[in-house]
VOGU-3710 file (C-alpha; in Angstrom, 3 decimals, decimal comma):
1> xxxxxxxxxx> -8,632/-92,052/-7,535  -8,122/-95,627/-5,398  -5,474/-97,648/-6,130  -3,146/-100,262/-4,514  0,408/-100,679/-5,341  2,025/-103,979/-3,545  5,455/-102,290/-2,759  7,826/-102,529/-6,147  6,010/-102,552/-9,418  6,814/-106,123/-10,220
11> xxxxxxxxxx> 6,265/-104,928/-14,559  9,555/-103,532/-14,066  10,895/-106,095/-11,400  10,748/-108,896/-13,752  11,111/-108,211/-17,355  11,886/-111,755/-18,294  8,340/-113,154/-17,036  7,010/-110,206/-19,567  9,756/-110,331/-22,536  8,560/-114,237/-22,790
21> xxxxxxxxxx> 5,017/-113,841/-21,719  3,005/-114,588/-25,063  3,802/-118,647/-24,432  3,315/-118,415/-20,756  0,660/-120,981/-19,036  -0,838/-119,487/-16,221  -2,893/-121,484/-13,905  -3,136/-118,817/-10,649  -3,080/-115,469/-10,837  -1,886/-113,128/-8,124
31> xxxxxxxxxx> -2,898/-108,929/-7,627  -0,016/-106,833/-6,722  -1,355/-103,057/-8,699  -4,970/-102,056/-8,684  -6,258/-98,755/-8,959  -10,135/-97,287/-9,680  -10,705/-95,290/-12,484  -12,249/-91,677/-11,385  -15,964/-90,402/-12,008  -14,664/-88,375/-14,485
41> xxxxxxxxxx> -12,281/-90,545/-16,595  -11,913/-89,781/-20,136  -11,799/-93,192/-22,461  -8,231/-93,238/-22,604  -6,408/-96,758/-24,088  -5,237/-98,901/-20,716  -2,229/-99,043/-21,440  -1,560/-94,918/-21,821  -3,387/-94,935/-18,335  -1,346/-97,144/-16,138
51> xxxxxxxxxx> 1,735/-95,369/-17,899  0,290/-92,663/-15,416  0,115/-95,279/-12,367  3,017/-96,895/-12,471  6,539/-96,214/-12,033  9,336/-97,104/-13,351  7,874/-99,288/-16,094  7,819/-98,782/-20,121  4,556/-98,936/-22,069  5,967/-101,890/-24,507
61> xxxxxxxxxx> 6,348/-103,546/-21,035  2,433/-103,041/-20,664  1,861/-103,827/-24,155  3,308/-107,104/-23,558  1,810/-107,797/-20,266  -1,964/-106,950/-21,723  -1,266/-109,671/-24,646  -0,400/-112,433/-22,108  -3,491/-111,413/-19,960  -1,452/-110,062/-17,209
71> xxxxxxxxxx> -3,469/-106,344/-17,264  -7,387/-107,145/-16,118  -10,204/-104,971/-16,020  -13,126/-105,444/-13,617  -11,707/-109,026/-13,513  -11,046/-109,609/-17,226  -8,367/-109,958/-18,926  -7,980/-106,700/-21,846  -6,022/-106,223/-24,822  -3,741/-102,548/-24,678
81> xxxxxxxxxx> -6,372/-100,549/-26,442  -9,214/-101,096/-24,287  -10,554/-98,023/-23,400  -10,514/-97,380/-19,864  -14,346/-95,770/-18,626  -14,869/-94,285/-15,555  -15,229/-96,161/-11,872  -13,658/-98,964/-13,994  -11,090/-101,506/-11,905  -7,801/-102,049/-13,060
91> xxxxxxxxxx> -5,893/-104,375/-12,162  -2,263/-106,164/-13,160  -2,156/-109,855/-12,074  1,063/-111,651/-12,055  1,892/-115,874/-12,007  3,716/-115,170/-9,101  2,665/-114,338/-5,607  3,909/-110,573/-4,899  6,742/-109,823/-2,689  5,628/-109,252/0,944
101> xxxxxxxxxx> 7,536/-106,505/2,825  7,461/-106,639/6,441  8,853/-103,835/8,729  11,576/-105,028/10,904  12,499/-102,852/13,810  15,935/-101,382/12,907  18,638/-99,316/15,205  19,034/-96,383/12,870  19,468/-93,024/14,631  16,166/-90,636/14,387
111> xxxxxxxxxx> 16,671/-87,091/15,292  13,623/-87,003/17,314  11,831/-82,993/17,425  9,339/-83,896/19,137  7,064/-86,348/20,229  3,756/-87,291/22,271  1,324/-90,053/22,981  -0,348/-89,504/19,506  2,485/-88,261/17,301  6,051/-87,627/16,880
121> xxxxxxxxxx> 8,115/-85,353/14,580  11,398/-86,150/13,282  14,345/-84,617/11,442  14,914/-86,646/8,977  19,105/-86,712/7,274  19,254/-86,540/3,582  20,217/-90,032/2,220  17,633/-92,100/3,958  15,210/-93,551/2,434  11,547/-92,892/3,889
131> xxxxxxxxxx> 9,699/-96,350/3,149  10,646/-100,096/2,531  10,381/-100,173/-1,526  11,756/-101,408/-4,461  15,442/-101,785/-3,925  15,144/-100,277/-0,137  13,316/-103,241/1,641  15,654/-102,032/5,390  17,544/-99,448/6,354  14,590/-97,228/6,054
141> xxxxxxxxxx> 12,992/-94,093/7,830  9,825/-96,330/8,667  12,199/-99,466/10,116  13,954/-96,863/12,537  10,921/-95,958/13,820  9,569/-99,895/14,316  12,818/-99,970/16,361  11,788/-96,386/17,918  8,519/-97,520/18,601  8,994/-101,300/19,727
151> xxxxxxxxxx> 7,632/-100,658/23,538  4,980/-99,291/22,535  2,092/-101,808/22,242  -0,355/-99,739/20,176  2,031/-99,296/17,452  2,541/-101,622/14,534  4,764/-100,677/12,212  2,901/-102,735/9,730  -0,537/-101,289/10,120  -1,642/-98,824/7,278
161> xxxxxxxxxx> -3,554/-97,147/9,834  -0,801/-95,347/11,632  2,613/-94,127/10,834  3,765/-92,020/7,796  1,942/-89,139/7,120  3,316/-87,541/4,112  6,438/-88,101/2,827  9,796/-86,488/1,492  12,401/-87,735/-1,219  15,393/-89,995/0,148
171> xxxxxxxxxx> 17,756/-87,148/-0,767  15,312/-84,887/0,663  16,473/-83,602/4,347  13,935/-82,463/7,113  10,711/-82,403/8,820  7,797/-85,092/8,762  5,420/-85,858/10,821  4,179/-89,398/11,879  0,743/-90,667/13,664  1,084/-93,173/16,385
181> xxxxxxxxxx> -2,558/-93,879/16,417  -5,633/-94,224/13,716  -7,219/-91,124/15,034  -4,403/-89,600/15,091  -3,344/-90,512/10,995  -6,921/-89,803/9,772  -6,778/-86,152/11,613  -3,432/-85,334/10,138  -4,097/-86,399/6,942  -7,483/-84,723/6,570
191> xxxxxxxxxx> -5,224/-81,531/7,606  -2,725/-82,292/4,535  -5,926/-83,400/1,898  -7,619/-80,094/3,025  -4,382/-77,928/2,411  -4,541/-76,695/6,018  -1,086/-77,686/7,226  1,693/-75,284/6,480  5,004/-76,677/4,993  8,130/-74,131/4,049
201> xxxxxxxxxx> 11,086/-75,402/1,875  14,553/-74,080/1,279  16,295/-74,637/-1,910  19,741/-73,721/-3,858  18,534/-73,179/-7,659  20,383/-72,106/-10,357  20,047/-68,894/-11,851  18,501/-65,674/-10,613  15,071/-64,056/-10,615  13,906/-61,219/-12,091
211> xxxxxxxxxx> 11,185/-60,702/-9,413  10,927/-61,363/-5,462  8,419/-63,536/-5,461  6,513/-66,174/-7,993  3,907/-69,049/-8,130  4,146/-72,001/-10,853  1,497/-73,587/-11,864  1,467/-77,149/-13,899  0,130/-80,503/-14,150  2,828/-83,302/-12,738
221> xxxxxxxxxx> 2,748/-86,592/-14,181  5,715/-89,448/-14,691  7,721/-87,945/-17,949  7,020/-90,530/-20,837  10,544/-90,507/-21,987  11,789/-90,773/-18,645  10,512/-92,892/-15,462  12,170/-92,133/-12,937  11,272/-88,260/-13,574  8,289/-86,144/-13,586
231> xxxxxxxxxx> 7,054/-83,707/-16,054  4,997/-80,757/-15,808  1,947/-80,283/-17,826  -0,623/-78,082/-19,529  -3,227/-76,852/-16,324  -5,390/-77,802/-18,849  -4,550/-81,012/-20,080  -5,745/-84,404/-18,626  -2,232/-85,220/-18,438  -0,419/-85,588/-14,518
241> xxxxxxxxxx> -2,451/-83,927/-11,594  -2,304/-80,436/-10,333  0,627/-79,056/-8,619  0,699/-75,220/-7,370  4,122/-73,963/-6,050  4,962/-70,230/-4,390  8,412/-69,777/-4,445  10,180/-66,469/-2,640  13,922/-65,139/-3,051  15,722/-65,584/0,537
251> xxxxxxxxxx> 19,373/-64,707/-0,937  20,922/-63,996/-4,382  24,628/-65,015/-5,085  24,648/-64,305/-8,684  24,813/-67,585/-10,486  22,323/-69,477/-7,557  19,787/-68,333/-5,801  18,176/-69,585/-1,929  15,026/-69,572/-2,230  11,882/-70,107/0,081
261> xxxxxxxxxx> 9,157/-73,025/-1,244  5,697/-72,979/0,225  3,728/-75,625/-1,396  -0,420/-75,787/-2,064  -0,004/-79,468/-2,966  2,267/-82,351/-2,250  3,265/-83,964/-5,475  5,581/-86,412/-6,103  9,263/-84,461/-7,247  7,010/-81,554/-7,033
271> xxxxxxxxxx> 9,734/-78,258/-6,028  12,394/-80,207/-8,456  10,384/-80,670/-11,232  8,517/-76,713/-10,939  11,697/-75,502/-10,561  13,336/-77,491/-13,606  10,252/-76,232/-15,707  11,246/-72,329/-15,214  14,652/-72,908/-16,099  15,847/-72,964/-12,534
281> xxxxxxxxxx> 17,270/-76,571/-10,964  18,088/-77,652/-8,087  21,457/-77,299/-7,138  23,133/-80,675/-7,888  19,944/-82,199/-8,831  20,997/-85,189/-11,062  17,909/-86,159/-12,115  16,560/-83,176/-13,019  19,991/-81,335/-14,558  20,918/-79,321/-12,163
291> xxxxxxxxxx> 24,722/-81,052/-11,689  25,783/-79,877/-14,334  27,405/-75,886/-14,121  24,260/-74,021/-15,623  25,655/-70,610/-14,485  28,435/-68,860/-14,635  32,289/-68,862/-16,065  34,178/-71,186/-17,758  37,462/-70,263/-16,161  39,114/-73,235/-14,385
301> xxxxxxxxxx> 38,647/-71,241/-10,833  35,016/-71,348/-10,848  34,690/-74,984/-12,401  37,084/-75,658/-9,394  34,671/-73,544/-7,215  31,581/-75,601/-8,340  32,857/-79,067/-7,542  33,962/-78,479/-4,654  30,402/-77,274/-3,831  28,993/-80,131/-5,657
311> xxxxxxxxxx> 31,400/-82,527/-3,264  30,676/-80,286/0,229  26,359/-81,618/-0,716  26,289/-84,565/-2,819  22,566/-84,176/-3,468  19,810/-81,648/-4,951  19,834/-78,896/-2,633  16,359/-78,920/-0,860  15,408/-78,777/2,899  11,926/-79,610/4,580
321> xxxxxxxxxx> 12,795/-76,561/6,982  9,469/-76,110/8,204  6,134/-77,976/9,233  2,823/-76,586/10,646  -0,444/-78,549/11,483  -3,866/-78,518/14,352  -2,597/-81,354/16,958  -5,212/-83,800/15,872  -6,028/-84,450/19,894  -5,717/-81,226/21,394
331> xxxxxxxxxx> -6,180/-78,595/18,280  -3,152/-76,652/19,266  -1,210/-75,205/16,406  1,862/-76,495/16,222  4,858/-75,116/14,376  8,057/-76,859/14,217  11,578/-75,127/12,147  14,531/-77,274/11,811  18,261/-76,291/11,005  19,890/-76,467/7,958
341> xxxxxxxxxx> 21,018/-80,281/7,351  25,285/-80,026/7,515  26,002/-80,704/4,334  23,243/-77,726/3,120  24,773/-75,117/5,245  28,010/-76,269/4,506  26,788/-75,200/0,580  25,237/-71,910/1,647  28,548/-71,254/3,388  30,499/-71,437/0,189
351> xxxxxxxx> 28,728/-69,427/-1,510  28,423/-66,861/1,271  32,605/-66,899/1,025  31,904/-66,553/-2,836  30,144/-63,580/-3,407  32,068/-61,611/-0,439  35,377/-62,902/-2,793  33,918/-61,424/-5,693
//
């Protein structure tokens, strides 16, 4: 699947252009989503399919979008139930030209692992945001390393071609890897499409396990009822795209559990929405449930307990702790670990005093 999203979805960045869109006169029209339907695309009404592409926007929104002729396939304008086919081209155009983000160089603090004249790794704190997007246009990951990077006359921060790798949530702490040449981005990222690279996770979840070890297994696609969330699906269904994760016990403490997250694919959410489908959240995972107190008493002392845990890491509990990949000049394996982020240890650390209190 090809597509092309122009930084924030502007559907949901400007509801008024839609909410009023049936009288709107539109002499120019500008591109900013386009994505390519796959070989082996079912007929499936356009707007139910870019409910799967885009994020954070409401199918009504879509609805409304189609009947102005905002939502174009193969360079025509369709009504909501056209039936998308496959290798078809679809497209939202807008009367506006979309918003152009630039990466400025920024002097934000990288905790550097290591680095190279092809690649660097970095450590990356939990509250900063990986890539200039809707709502985060500075102050990101990617403008730190413009800033970083800024001697070097190779690198352009604004080049597709080199940079990011993968990625990891904004409340997310730990390891990524970036390219600092083409070569070096289409090596690594042949590594991650091929499932070759190794990448270990540690996460607080409530609730304990029965077993030692598991692997979950489901579909992950944007929740309908929910945008900003994902959902896991049916294997079977046609709904999301697969998402395989092996999970292993580290440490019980009764009402949580550390536990170890390799993953077989990289979906979006894809630890905190597994987890959330076998009953077992994220520590302090708003979006997903897991700030509320899913284990354990009601008595005042342990509600006490529990927000002061919930204060000590003000975010779902999840570390990138490790990162393996072939160095895409020299084909060395290279293995990188990082430490606990503060705030996570500070976590593990109360509940290490926990359990030896009770």
């Amino acid at each position: 699947m090809e597509s092309e999203d122009y930084g924030c979805s502007s559907l949901s960045e400007s509801p008024d252009i839609l909410d009023n869109s049936e009288n709107a006169e539109v002499s120019e029209l500008f591109e900013h989503f386009r994505v390519v339907a796959d070989k082996g695309q079912s007929l499936l009404r356009v707007d139910k399919f870019l409910i799967e592409h885009l994020q954070d926007v409401s199918r009504n929104r879509i609805q409304k979008a189609a009947e102005a002729g905002f939502i174009h396939v193969n360079g025509k304008p369709v009504k909501s139930n056209y039936k998308v086919k496959p290798l078809d081209t679809v497209s939202v155009m807008l009367d506006r030209p979309r918003y152009e983000t630039t990466i400025e160089p920024e002097d934000i603090p990288l905790d550097v692992v290591y680095e190279d004249d092809d690649l660097l790794v970095v450590n990356k704190p939990a509250g900063l945001v990986v890539h200039p997007g809707c709502g985060n246009y500075t102050g990101t990951l990617v403008n730190a390393l413009a800033w970083h990077l800024k001697d070097d006359s190779d690198f352009d921060a604004n080049d597709p071609e080199v940079g990011l790798v993968h990625r990891i949530d904004k409340d997310t702490s730990g390891l990524l890897v970036i390219a600092k040449t083409a070569i070096a981005k289409t090596r690594l990222g042949v590594q991650f499409f091929n499932k070759t690279t190794s990448r270990l996770y540690n996460a607080l979840v409530w609730g304990d396990f029965d077993e030692m070890t598991g692997r979950i297994e489901g579909n992950i696609g944007r929740d309908p009822k929910d945008r900003l969330k994902m959902a896991v699906f049916d294997p079977q269904s046609d709904q999301g795209k697969n998402a395989v994760t092996h999970w292993r016990v580290l440490r019980r403490y009764g009402f949580v559990t550390l536990v170890e997250c390799r993953l077989e694919t990289g979906r979006t959410h894809q630890i905190r929405a597994h987890m959330k489908h076998i009953g077992h959240p994220l520590f302090n995972d708003e979006r997903y449930g897991g700030d509320q107190i899913l284990r354990g008493t009601r008595e005042s002392s342990y509600m006490q307990f529990v927000k002061r845990c919930f204060e000590a890491c003000p975010r779902q509990a999840l570390h990138a702790k490790t990162l393996g990949f072939e160095h895409p000049t020299t084909r060395k394996q290279m293995h990188f670990d990082s430490p606990w982020a503060p705030d996570f240890q500070q976590l593990i650390d109360l509940w290490e005093e926990f359990v030896k209190q009770n």
